[in-house]
Structures are given as structure tokens and as C-alpha cells.
N, C-alpha and C positions, 0 to 999 in steps of 0.2 A: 524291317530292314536294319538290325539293330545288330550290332556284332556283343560277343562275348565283353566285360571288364576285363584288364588286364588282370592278370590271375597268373598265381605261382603257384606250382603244382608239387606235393613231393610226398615218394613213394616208400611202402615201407624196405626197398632196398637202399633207399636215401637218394634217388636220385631226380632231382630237382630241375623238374620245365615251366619254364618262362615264356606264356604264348601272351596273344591278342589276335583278336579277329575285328579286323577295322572295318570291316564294311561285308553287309550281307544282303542279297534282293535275289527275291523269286518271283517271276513273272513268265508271263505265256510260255510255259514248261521250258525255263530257263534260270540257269540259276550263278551268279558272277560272289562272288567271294576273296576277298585277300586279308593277311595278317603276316601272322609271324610268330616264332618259336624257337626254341635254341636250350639245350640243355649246356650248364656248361662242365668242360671235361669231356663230354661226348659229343661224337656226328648222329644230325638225323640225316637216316638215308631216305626214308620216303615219308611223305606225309600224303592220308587218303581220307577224303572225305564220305562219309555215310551216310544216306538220307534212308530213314526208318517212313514208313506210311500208315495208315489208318488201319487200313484195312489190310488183310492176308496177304503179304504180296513178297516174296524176295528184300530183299534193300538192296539198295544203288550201290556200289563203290566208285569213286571219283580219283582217279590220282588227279593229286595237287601238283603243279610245275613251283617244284621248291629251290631252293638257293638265291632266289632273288636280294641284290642289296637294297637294302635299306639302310640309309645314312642314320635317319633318323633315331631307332635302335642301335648304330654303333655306335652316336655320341653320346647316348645316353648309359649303356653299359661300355665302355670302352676298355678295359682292363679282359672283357670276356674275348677273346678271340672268335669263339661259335656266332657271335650277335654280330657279326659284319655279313653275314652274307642270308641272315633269317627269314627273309619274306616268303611267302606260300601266293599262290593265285589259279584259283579254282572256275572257269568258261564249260560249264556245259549245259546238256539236255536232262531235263528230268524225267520226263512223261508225267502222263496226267493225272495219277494219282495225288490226292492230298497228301501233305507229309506231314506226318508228325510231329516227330525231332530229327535231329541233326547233330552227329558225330564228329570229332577230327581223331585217325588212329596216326601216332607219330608210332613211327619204326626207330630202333635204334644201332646205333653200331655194335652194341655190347648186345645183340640180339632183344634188348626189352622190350617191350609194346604199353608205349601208354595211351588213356580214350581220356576223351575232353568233351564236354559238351557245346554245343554252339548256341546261341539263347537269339532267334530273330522273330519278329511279326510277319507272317506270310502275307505276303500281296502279290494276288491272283488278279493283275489288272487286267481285261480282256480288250481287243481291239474289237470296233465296228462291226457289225455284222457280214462288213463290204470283206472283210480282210478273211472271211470263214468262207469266198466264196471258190471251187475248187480250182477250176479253169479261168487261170488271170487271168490271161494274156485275150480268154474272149470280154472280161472286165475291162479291161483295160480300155479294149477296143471300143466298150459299147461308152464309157466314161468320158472319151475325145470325141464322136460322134453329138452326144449329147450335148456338150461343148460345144460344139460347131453349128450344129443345128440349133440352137439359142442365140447366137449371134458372136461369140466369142471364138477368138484364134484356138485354131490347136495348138526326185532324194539324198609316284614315287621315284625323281626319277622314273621310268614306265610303268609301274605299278602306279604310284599315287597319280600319276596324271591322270588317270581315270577320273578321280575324284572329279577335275578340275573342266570346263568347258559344257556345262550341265544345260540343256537348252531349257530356253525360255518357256513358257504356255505361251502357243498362239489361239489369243482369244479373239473372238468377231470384228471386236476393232482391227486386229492387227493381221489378221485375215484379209479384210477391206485394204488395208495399208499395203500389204505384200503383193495382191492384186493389181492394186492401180500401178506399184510400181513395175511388175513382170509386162505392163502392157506399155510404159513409156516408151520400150526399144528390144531393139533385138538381143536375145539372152540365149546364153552356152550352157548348157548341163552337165554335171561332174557327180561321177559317182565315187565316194573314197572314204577306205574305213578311217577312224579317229585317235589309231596308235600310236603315231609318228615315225620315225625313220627315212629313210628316202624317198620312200612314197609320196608321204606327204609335201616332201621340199618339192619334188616333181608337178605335184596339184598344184602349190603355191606358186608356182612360175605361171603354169598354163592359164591361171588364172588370173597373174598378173596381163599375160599378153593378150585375152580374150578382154581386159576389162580394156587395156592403151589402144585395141581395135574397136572401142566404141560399145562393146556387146555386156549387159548386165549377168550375173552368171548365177545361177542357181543351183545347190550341192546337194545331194542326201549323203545322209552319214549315218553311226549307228553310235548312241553313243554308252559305252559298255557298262558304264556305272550305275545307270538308272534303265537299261536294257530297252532303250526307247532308238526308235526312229526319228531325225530331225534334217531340219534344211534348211542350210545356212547362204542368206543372201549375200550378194556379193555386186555394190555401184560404185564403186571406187571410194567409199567413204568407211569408217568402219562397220564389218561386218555383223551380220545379228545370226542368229542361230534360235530355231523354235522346234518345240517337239512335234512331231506329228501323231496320229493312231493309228495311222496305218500307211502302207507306200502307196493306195488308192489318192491318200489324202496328197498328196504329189503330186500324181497323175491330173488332179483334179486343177493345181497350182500350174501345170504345164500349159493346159488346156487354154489359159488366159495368157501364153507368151508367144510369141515368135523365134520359134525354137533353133538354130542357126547351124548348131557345132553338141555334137553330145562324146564325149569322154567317156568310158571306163575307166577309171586307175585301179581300185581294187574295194572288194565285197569282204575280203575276208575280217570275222566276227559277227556278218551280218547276221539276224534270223533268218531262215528261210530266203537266202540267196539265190537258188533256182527261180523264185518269183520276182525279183530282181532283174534277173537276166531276163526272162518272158518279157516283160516288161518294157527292156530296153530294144528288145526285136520287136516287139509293139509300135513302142514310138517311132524307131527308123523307118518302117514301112509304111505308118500312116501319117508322120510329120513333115517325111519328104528331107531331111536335113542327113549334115555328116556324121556317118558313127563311125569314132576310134576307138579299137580296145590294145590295152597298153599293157605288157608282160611284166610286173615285178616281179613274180611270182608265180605257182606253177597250180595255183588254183582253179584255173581252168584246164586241168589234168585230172586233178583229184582234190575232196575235199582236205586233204593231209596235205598244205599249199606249200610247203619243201621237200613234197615229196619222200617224208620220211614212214617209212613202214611201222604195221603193228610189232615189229625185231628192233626197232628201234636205228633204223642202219636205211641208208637212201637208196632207194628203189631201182630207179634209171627206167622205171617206165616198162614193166613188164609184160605178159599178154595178159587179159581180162580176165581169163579164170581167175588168176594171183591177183588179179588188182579185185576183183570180187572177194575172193578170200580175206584178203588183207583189209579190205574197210568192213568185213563185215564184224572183222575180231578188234578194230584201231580201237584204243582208249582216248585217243588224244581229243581235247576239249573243244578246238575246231571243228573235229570231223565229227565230235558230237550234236552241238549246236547247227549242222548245216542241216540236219533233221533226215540226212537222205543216205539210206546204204545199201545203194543200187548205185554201181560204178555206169552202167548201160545209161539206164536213164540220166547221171548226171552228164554222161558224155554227149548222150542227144541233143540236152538243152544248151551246153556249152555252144556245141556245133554248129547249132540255128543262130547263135550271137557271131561266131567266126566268120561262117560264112557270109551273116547280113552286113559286117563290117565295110568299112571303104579299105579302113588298113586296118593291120593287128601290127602295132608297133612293138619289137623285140629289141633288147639291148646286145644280146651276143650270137653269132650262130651256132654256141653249146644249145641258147633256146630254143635255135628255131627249129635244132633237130630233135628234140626233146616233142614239141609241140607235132612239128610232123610224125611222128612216131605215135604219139596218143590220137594225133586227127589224120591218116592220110589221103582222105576224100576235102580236106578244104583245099580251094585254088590255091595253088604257090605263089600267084601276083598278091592274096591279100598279106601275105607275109613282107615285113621291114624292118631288117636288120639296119640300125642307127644306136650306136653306142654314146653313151654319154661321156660329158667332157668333165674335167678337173673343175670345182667348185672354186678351188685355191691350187694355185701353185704352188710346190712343191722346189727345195735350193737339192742340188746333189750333195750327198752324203758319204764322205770317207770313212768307210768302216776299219777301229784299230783294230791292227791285228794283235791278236791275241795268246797267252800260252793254252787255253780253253775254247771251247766252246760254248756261247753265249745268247742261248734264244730269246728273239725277239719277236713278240705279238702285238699285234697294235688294233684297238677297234672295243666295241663294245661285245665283249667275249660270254654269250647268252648258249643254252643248250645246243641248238642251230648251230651256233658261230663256232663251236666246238670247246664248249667250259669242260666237259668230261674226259676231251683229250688231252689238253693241257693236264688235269690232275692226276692222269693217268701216267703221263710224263715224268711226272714230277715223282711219284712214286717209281717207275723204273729208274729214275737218278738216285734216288734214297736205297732204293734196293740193290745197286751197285756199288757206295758209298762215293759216288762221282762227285766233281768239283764243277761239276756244267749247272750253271746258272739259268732262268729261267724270266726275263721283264714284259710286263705284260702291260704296253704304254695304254691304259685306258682301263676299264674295267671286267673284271670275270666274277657270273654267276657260278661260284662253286667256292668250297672252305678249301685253298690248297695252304700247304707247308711256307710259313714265312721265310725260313731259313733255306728256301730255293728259288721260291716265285716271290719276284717284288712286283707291289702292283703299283703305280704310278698315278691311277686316279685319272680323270675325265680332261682333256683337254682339249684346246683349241685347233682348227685345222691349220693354220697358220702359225702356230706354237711346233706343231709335228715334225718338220725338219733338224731342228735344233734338240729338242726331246731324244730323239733317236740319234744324235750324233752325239748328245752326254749320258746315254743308258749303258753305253759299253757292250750290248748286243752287237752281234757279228754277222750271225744268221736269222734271218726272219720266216717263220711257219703262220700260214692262213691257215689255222686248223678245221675250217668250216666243215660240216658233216654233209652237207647238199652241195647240190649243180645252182653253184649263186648265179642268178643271170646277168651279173654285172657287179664288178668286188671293186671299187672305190681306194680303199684299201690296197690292194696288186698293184694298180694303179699309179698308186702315189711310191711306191714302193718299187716299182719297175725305175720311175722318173726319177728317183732316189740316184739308184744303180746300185742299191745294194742286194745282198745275195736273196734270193724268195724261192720257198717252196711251197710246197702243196698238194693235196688228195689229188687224183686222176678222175676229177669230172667238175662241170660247167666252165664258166668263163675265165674263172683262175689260171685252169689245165693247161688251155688253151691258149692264154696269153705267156704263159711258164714256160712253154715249148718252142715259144719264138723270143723267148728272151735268154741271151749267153750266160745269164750267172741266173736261171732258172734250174728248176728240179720240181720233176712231179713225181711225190714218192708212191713207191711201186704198194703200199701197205698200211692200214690203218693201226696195227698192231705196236704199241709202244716200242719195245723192245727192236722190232724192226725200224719203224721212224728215227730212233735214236742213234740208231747205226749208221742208217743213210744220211741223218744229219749231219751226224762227224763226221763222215767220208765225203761231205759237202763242204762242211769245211774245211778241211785240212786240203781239200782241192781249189777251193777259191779265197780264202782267208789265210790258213798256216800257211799254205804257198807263198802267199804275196809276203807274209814276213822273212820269209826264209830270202826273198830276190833283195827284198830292203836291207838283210843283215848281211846280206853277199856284197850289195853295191857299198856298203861302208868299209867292209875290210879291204876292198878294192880301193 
């Protein structure tokens, strides 16, 4: 599990890469990977990883999700403009062949191709026999039976955090320990991956109010670094976190609690997530307790949980042929890892979780029709639409008017959130020789043009009002590429009252259309957004100067 030394690479056309491979693990035909790379003077456009095997076989190709920042490599090359935004992060499925060695192909913008080697020690940890058996969900069931019937009650900035929260070994003692505690009192169940974002600020509440109602609360997680399954207790003191071998080993930890209130927040990064879910229609039916599953995310749709296609462009929930088609050719490292590419079958097992639910709690009705559209046999009572509230408030924002037009983005601007369209942008201004400016309050995974896009770096929620009221931005673009089931962001930005636009789909759109200084542009095409921007502005911003330089000569 051993990454590359940092290593300078240079070719005989002279052209000199600067990689590192920080971290490498292969486990139960899985295999998580991040570093970094940057030529300088040149963009890499893709970086793809190769896993070679023993034996006669094909090799893998893996795209890497590249442009990630890394601080770390910018302070240290900080003259290179390439090393701001160099991180790579590699989440997939192997299969079960041994592998040999291990490739990185960086692409270049000058068309080069250069290959690296990757140098790790393979470890093929295998789980429990329990975890090889086909049919959980009758596992499962025979696991709390057995329980019962014995006397007892019936799971870098964002790159580097992987690193960080690495669980414990639970050994015999602490086994015994975790036990006697799951049986002191009544315990809530949470299921939620380890990446952060909203999701998790959303666990972190639910778990504060299950613990101030008396209830101890028990978590599975997944955690991506060391590719293990873990479960982190939770009695209002602090938390511990232990690895498990398998989600039986859970099952087994349930067995011994009083199970009250079980959660879904979200699976996605899990292994084999379909067993997951069986799982959770297991326990609701033989624990007798409340099940809620909660929509960040449109992973109980598809294992592509933004709905983004193998075209790379958002779906909106097709017919099944296309969704068949589509996951059977996705590259993406999620839908690799979910092990499953059969759209049918992952819809069945979703649908036995929807339907067993008490609620499926949604944040906007872009989800709920999104959701009814991929399920339309689950009851419409189990659907609940409840939007979430402002974390911080927000002061209104007088936007100066301006002789330009001055885009403003705000949020942490990742492939998703739409880094590709901003530099896409940014390149139709260059290619125009335009004076339209570009501030991007927070951070963007993508190398764009200093001399258009400033980027402002990571700030506080409560900093955000003031930030946008000295950026000199006029107009504000969600560039997000999916149906976000709830934009935070829009949000704070409607409460502002300054001008907001947006693509034609999820919870954006939809609040864009009932807001007066909204716009949901008709096109995702630069050159058209661009147009429609400035004819957004000069109708809600050059307007208003034009009334302010009238009221003066009056």
C-alpha cells in the first residue's frame, strides 16, 4: 500500500513531470489511489490509470478524476502555476485477477503521452466467510434469529481527508466493551459514507438529536482509505470508530441493542451497497423499528448518484433501455465500485428499501419527481418533500453596478458543481478578447486563466455576505451540471437579492423561476450562456445604473 517516491520525470522532447502517488490499497477487488502531477508550461488533460495482471488478460484502464487542489503541492512549487490544482483520485473495481503492476498514462495538451510507474505491495485482505455468503438478506435474517433465540435483543482538503479518521481494530475486549454498551439503552442506527459535505453536517445533527432524546446511536461507514467497513459509536461522549470484516459483523452488534430509529443518509463509496440496503429491509421487518431514507443524492436511481451519464452530461432519468446502456459502458469510479451493471436489478433492490420505508425524506420537489419517475409503483404518502433551512444567515447584498459584466460563483466548484464550465467560460471571454471578469468566492477543481478567473479561496459561511459585496461581481452563475436536490448556495444567494442564474434542472431551476432577478439559461453551450448572461445583465444590473445616473442629473 505504498505509493510511488516523488519522482521528476523528463523526456527526450524535454518535457519535465513532477508526480507523487500518496497513497495506494488493493483490497476485495478494490482499489483507491490519490497523488499528483503537473507538468510545468503544459495542461494535463487526463490522467488514467493501468492495472497489468499475471496472467493473459486485457488490462484495466481507470480514468483518474484529476484537477483536484492540493495546497500542499501549491506552497511548495508556488511559482509553477500547473501545481495549484494537481491532485488525481482513482475509486474503483478491479476484478479478481492478481495484478502485476500498475501504470499512470498522463495525457498532454501538446498531445504527449507520458507512462509512470506506480511501485505498491498488494494486499488481498479477504473478509469472513459470512461476507462470501450470496443471499444476505436470508444472512441476515438467520444472524438476529440466532440472537434472539440465545437470549439477546435484536454499519486533502477532500482528497487528504481520506487519509484521516482511520478506525480502530475492534479486538475481543472492545467487542465485550461495545456490547455491554449497545445494551445500556435504546440505540438509533445511521448509515452514511465518510466524505463530507452536507451529508454528513445532516448525520451530525440527527445524531446530535437522537443522542439529547436519550437514544445511543450506532453508525456504519466506509472508510475509503484503507477500504474497510467501520462503526462508529456514538453516547454522547466522544466518539470511537472500529473497523469491522464485514456488514454481518454489524448485524451481529445490532443484535445486542434496542434498535428504535434506523436512518439511511447515504452509501455512496460503499462496497457492495446492494447488501447494504437488503440489509436495512432486514432489520426494519424483523426489528419492528422506524426506517427513514433521506435523498442527498440520486443514488437510489443509479449507481452514477448525480446522475451523470457515460456522455458525461445529466441524464434526467431516462427509460431503462438507455439507463441499461449507459451503466453498462459508465467509466465513473462509483458506478465501478457498486459492483452491479444491471440498472433492473439495482432498481428492485432500491425499491424493497422505498417501499419498506416509514418516509423517504426529500429536500425539493425537482427530487421527488425525479424519484417518482425512476420508481413509479412506490406509494406517494412514503414521499416528503421538507427543504432545509439556512445554516447562517445571510445580510442583503447591493450589487455595484457596473460598465461590465462580472461573474460571480460561489461554493466549492468540483467537476459536479461545474469546474469544466466555468473554464469553458473563460476561454469563450479570451476568445472574444472581452473585458467580463470571472470570481470564483471559494474554490475550483480546474487550471483556469488567472487573468479572468480570480479565485478567492475557501471561506467562511458567515464571512459570504461581505465577500460578495467587495468581489465586484454583478451576476451570479450555479454552474452545477446535475438536478442538485437542494443548492445551499441559490439559497443564500436568492436571500442576498442579488441577480442568480442557472442550468434548467433540479432545485436551482426551480427556485430561479420564482425568483424576480432569476434566470434559468436555456443552454449549457458557453458561447450561449455568455450571451444570456449579458443580456441578464444589462436587464437587471446596467439598467439599475442607467436609473441611478438619471436620478442624479435630475
Amino acid at each position: 500500500m505504498l505509493g510511488a517516491t516523488l519522482t521528476s520525470m523528463k523526456t527526450d522532447g524535454g518535457i519535465m513531470l513532477k508526480h507523487d502517488v500518496d497513497h495506494v490499497l488493493i483490497r476485495e477487488n478494490q482499489i483507491f489511489a490519490y497523488g499528483w502531477g503537473f507538468v510545468p508550461g503544459l495542461s494535463i488533460h487526463k490522467v488514467v490509470l493501468i492495472l497489468h495482471f499475471d496472467q493473459v488478460k486485457p488490462s484495466i484502464e481507470l480514468n483518474a478524476n484529476y484537477g483536484q487542489r492540493r495546497d500542499d503541492v501549491r506552497k511548495k512549487y508556488h511559482a509553477t502555476p500547473e501545481a495549484n490544482d494537481a491532485g488525481f483520485l482513482v475509486l474503483a473495481e478491479t476484478g479478481e485477477q492478481k495484478i502485476s503492476h500498475v501504470e499512470l498514462r498522463w495525457e498532454l495538451s501538446d498531445n504527449s503521452i507520458l507512462t509512470t510507474q506506480v511501485h505498491f505491495t498488494q494486499r488481498q485482505e479477504h473478509e469472513n466467510a459470512l461476507s462470501k455468503v450470496a443471499h444476505y438478506a436470508v444472512l441476515a435474517k438467520k444472524s438476529l434469529l440466532l440472537l434472539k433465540n440465545s437470549g439477546s435483543k435484536a454499519l486533502i482538503n477532500k482528497v487528504l481527508r481520506y487519509k484521516t479518521g482511520r478506525p480502530q481494530t475492534l479486538d475481543s475486549a472492545i467487542w465485550k466493551k461495545l456490547i455491554h454498551q449497545l445494551t445500556s439503552r435504546p440505540c438509533a442506527v445511521v448509515v452514511d459514507h465518510d466524505m463530507g459535505g452536507g451529508a454528513n453536517i445532516y448525520r451530525q445533527k440527527h445524531i446530535a438529536d437522537r443522542l439529547a432524546a436519550g437514544e445511543n446511536v450506532l453508525m456504519l461507514g466506509f472508510h475509503i482509505a484503507s477500504l474497510q467497513y467501520f462503526v462508529e459509536f456514538y453516547d454522547g461522549k466522544s466518539p470511537t470508530r472500529y473497523a469491522i470484516t464485514s456488514i454481518e459483523s454489524f448485524v451481529y452488534l445490532l443484535g445486542h441493542s434496542q434498535i428504535q430509529h434506523i436512518l439511511y443518509n447515504c452509501a455512496v463509496s460503499f462496497r457492495q451497497p446492494l447488501n447494504v440496503i437488503n440489509m436495512l429491509v432486514t432489520l426494519r421487518k424483523h426489528m419492528h423499528c422506524e426506517l427513514q431514507v433521506v435523498v442527498h443524492d440520486y443514488f437510489a436511481i443509479c449507481p452514477s448518484h448525480f446522475l451523470i451519464n457515460d456522455k458525461g452530461t445529466f441524464c434526467d432519468v431516462p427509460d431503462l433501455n438507455e439507463c441499461q446502456r449507459c451503466i453498462s459502458a459508465h467509466t465513473d469510479g462509483f458506478v465501478s465500485v457498486s459492483s452491479v451493471r444491471d440498472i433492473q436489478q439495482w432498481r428492485n433492490t432500491w425499491s424493497a428499501l422505498l417501499i419498506a420505508a416509514d418516509e423517504v425524506r426529500l429536500f425539493s420537489e425537482a427530487s421527488e419527481r425525479l424519484l417518482q419517475r425512476a420508481y413509479p409503483n412506490v406509494p406517494q404518502n412514503n414521499w416528503r418533500v421538507q427543504p432545509h433551512t439556512l445554516h447562517t444567515a445571510v445580510k442583503k447584498v447591493s450589487v455595484t453596478p457596473a460598465e461590465e459584466l462580472h461573474i460571480g460563483v460561489v461554493g466549492l466548484i468540483g467537476k459536479h458543481k461545474g469546474a469544466e464550465i466555468i473554464n469553458a467560460l473563460a476561454r469563450e471571454i479570451q476568445k472574444r478578447q472581452s473585458n467580463i471578469k470571472i470570481t470564483v468566492i471559494g474554490t475550483i477543481e480546474a487550471r483556469v486563466p488567472s487573468h479572468i478567473v480570480n479565485v478567492t479561496g475557501p471561506y467562511q459561511p458567515k464571512q459570504l455576505s461581505n465577500i460578495i459585496q467587495e468581489s465586484g461581481a454583478n451576476v451570479f452563475l450555479l454552474p452545477s451540471i446535475w438536478a442538485e436536490t437542494f443548492s445551499y448556495v441559490s439559497h443564500e444567494l436568492v436571500d442576498m437579492g442579488v441577480p442568480f442564474a442557472c442550468f434548467n434542472f433540479g432545485a436551482p431551476a426551480d427556485l430561479a423561476r420564482t425568483y424576480e432577478k432569476g434566470l434559468v439559461l436555456s443552454s449549457m453551450q458557453p458561447a450561449t450562456v455568455l450571451d444570456e448572461l449579458e443580456k441578464f445583465w444589462q436587464k437587471t444590473v446596467f439598467k439599475k445604473k442607467e436609473v441611478i445616473w438619471m436620478s442624479a442629473v435630475a
